[in-house]
C-alpha positions in Angstrom: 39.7 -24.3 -24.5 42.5 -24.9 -21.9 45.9 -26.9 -23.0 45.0 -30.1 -24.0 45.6 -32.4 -20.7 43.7 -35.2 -19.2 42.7 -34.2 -15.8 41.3 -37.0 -13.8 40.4 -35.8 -9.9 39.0 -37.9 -7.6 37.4 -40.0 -9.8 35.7 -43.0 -8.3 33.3 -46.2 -9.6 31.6 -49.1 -7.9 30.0 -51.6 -9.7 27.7 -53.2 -6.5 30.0 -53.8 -3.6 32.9 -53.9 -5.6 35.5 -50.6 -5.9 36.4 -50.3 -9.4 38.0 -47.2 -9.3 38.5 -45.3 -5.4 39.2 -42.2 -5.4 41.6 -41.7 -8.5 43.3 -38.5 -9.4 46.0 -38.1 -12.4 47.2 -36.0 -15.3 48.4 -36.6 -18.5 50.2 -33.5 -20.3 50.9 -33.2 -24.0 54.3 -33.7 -25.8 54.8 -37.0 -24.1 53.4 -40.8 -24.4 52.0 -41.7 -20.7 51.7 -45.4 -20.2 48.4 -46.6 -18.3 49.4 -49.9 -16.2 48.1 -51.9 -13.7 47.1 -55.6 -12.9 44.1 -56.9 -14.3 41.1 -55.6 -12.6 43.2 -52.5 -11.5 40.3 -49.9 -13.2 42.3 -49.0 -16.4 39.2 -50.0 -18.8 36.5 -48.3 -16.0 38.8 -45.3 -16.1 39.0 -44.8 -20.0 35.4 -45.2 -20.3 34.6 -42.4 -18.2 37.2 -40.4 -19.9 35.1 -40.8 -23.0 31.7 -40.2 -20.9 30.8 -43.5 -21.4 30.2 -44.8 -17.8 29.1 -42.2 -15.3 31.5 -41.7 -12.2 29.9 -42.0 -8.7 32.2 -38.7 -8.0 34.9 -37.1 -9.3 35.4 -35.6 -12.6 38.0 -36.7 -16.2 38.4 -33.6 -18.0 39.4 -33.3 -21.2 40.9 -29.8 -21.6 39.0 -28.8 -19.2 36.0 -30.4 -20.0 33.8 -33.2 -20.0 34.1 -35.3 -23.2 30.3 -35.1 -24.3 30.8 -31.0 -24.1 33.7 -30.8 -26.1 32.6 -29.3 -29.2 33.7 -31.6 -32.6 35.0 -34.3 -30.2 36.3 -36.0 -33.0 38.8 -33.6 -33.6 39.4 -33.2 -30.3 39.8 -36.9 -28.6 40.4 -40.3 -30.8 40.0 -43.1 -29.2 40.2 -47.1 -29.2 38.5 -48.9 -26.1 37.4 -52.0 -28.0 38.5 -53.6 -31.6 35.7 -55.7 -31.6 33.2 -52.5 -31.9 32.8 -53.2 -35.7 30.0 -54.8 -37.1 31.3 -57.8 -38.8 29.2 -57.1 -42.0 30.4 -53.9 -42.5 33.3 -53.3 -45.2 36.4 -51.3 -43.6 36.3 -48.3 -45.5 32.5 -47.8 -45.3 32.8 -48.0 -41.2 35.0 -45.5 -41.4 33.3 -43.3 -43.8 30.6 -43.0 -41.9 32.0 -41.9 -39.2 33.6 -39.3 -41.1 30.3 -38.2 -42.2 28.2 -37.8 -39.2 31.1 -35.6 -38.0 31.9 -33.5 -40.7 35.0 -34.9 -42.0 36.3 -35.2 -45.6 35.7 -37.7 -47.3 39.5 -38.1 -48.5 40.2 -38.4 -44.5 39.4 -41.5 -44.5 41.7 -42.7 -47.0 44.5 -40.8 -45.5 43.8 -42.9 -42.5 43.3 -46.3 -43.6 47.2 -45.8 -45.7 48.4 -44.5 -42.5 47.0 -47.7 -40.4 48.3 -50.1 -43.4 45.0 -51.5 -44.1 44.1 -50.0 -47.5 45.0 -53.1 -49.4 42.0 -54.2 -47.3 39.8 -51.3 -47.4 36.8 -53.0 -49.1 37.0 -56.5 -47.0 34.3 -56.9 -44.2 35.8 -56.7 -40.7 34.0 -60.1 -39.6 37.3 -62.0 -41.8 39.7 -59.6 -40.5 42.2 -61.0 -37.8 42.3 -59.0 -34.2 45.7 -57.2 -35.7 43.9 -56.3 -38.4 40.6 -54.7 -36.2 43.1 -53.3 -34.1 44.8 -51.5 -36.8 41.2 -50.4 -38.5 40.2 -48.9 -34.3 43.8 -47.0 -34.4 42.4 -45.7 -38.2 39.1 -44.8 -36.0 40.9 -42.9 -33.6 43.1 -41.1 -35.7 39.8 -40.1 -38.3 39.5 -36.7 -37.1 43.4 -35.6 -36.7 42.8 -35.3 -32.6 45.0 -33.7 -30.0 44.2 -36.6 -27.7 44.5 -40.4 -28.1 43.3 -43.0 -26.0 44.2 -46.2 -26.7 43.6 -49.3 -24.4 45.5 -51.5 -25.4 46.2 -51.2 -28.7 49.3 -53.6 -29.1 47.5 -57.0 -28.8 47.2 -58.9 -31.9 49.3 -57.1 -33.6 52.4 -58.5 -35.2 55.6 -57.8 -34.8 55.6 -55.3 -37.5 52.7 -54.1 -35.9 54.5 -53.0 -33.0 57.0 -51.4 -34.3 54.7 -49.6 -36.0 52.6 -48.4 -33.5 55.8 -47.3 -31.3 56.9 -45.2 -33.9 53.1 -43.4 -34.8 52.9 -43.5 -30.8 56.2 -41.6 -30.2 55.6 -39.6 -33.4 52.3 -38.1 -32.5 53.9 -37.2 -28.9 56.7 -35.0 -30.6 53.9 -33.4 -32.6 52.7 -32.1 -28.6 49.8 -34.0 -28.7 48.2 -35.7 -25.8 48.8 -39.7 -25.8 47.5 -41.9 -23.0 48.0 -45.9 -24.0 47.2 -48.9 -21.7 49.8 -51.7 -22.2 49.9 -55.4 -19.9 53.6 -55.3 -22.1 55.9 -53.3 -20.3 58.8 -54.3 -22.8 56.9 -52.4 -25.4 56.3 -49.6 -23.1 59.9 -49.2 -21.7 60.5 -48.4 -25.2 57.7 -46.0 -25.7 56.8 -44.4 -23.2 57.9 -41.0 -21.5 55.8 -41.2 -18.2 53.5 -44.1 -16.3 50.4 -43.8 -14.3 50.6 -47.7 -12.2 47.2 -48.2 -10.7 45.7 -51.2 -8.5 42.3 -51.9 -7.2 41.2 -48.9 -8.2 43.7 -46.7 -6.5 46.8 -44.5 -8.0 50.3 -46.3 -7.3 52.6 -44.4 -9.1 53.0 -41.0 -11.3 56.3 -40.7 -12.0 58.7 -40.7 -15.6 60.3 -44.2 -16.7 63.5 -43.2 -16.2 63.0 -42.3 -12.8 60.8 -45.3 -11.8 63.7 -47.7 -13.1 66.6 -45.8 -11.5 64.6 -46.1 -7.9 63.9 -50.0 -9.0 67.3 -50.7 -9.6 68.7 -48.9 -6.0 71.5 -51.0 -4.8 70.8 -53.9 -6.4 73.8 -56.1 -7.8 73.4 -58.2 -11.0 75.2 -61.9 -10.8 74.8 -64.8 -13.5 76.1 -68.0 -12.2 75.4 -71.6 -13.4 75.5 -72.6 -9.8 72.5 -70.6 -8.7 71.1 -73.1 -6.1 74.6 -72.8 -4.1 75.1 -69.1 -4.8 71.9 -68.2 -3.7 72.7 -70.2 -0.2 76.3 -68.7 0.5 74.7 -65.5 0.0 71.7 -65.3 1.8 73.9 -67.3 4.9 75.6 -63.2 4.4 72.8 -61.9 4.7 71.9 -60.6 1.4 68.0 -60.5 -0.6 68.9 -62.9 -3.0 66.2 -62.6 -6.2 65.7 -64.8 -9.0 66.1 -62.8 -12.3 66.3 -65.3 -14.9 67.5 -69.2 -15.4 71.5 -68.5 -14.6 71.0 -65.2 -13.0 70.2 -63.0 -9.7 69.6 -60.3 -8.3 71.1 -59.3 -4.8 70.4 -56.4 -2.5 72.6 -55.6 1.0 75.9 -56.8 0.1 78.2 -55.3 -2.2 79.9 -56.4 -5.4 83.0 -57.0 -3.8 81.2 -58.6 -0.8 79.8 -60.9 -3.0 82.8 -61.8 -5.5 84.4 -62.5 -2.0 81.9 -65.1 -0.4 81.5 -66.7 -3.7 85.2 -67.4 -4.0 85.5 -68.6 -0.6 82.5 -71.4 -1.2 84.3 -71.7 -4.7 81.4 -70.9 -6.1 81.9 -69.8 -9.6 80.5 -66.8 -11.4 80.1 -65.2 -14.9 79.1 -61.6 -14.3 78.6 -59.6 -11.4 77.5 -56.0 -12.1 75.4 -53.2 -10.7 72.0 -54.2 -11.7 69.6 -52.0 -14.3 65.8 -53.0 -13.6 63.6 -53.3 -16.6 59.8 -52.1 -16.7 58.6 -55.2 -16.1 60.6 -55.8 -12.7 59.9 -52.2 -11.6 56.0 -52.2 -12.4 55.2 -56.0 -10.4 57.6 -54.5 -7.2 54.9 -51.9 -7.3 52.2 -53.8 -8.1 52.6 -56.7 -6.6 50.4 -56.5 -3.2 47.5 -55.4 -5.5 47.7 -58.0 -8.3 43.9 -60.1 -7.5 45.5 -63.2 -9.7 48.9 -64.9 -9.3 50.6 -67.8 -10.4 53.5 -69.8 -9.1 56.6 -68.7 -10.6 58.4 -71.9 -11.6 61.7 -71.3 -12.2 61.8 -69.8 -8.9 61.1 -73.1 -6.7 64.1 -75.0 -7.0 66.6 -72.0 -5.9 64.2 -70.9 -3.1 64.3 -74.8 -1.7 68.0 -74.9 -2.1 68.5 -71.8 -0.1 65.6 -71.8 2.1 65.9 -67.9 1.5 62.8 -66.1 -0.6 63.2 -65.8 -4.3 61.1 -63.8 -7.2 57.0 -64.6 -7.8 55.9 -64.0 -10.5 52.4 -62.0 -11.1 50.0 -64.2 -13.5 47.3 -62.5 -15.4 45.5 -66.1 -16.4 42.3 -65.0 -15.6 39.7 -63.2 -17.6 39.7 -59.6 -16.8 36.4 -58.0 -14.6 34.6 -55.4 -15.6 36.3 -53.1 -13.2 39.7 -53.5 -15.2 
């Protein structure tokens, strides 16, 4: 077998009319942890399931080291994976779902007590997964996924429910099976988490690739000339300066963004309108700003950002929106 990448090429899915996943082509190399991001009803979910050969593209192929998942021989050992915490029958005691699935693939016995210490959940080892929280399920699919000591980990979404414990956690057994040069792919909606987990992103919306590109240099082209101010007066700041001629952004409750005038210009035109100011600094974009600027024409639900409205009435000059996700997720995520 080849090194163990993920090689998606021109993978595509429609479920009736609707593109879930057009024309998709990405790969995910070992020794790092590649983020998979996108709005809701981007294809992340469509695209991990034919990953694992469980929906059928309508073209394209999702090799994994260089193969299809149902011919990879011992796949266990080969690919673990979590799509859904919920597939655990509720009747079924933790340690005995995972024993056997040790069993029908050849796996120690004592595997599956090395898993469920590593996951945190052998205290719980002999309690049914119908009274466990969704933390807890997530925990006991991660124990799944890790069962046969694979080169290659999905994970969709493995963070939610989990507590803050949790996360830290999983960041650490996320970045620690990276440095092992293993191959990690994990879908997030939490780009905080991510910023501090991953080493590369795949973005994706409507079905199409957005971005392949590392972290570092997503959020150094998000940033570009972008100046950081925190006033109280933000209404009257944000008029002075968009009267300048500046993109005036909302970036919090006392603070904004501003691109096309300089931090001098602006310290300047502040003063003048006696407009005081706190900070005023070249600005550092986070994840979350640098995935919705990329994302933001193919987000399919948005809500009002509130904050927002008063500063853009005051300055008649456009202002941050931010990109809701209130809406059950389609099948096509």
């Amino acid at each position: 077998m080849t090194e163990m990448t993920i090689a998606v090429s021109g993978l595509s899915k429609r479920y009736g009319r609707t593109p879930a996943v057009d024309a998709l082509s990405f790969t995910v190399r070992p020794g790092r942890v590649t983020g998979f991001v996108g709005p809701n009803g981007a294809g992340k979910s469509t695209t991990m399931r034919m990953m694992m050969g469980l929906d059928a593209p309508d073209a394209g192929t999702a090799l994994i080291g260089g193969l299809p998942y149902r011919e990879l021989p011992d796949p266990l050992r080969v690919v673990g994976a979590l799509l859904d915490a919920e597939a655990v029958h509720p009747g079924r005691r933790a340690r005995a779902h995972l024993l056997w699935q040790a069993r029908y693939n050849g796996l120690p016995v004592r595997r599956v007590d090395e898993v469920l210490e590593q996951v945190g959940l052998d205290p719980a080892a002999r309690r049914r997964a119908g009274g466990f929280s969704l933390g807890m399920r997530q925990r006991l699919g991660i124990a799944g996924a890790l069962l046969g000591d694979p080169q290659v980990l999905i994970l969709d979404e493995p963070v939610n429910g989990l507590d803050p414990e949790g996360i830290r956690w999983i960041r650490g057994l996320l970045r620690s099976l990276a440095a092992e040069g293993r191959t990690v792919l994990v879908s997030s909606h939490l780009m905080g988490e991510l910023q501090d987990t991953a080493d590369h992103l795949i973005v994706i919306g409507r079905g199409r690739l957005l971005a392949d590109t590392e972290v570092d240099e997503l959020l150094a082209a998000a940033s570009d000339d972008r100046v950081e101010l925190r006033t109280a007066h933000r209404a009257e700041a944000m008029a002075v300066l968009a009267a300048e001629g500046g993109t005036v952004s909302v970036l919090g409750p006392d603070a904004l963004t501003v691109t096309g005038l300089g931090a001098e210009r602006i310290a300047a035109e502040l003063a003048s309108h006696a407009v005081p100011f706190a900070h005023l600094a070249p600005h550092r974009a986070s994840l979350e700003e640098a995935y919705l600027d990329l994302t933001r024409e193919a987000a399919d639900y948005r809500a009002h950002d509130p904050a927002a409205a008063p500063a853009a009435a005051a300055s008649g000059s456009g202002s941050g929106s931010g990109s809701g996700s209130d809406s059950a997720e389609e099948k096509g995520r």
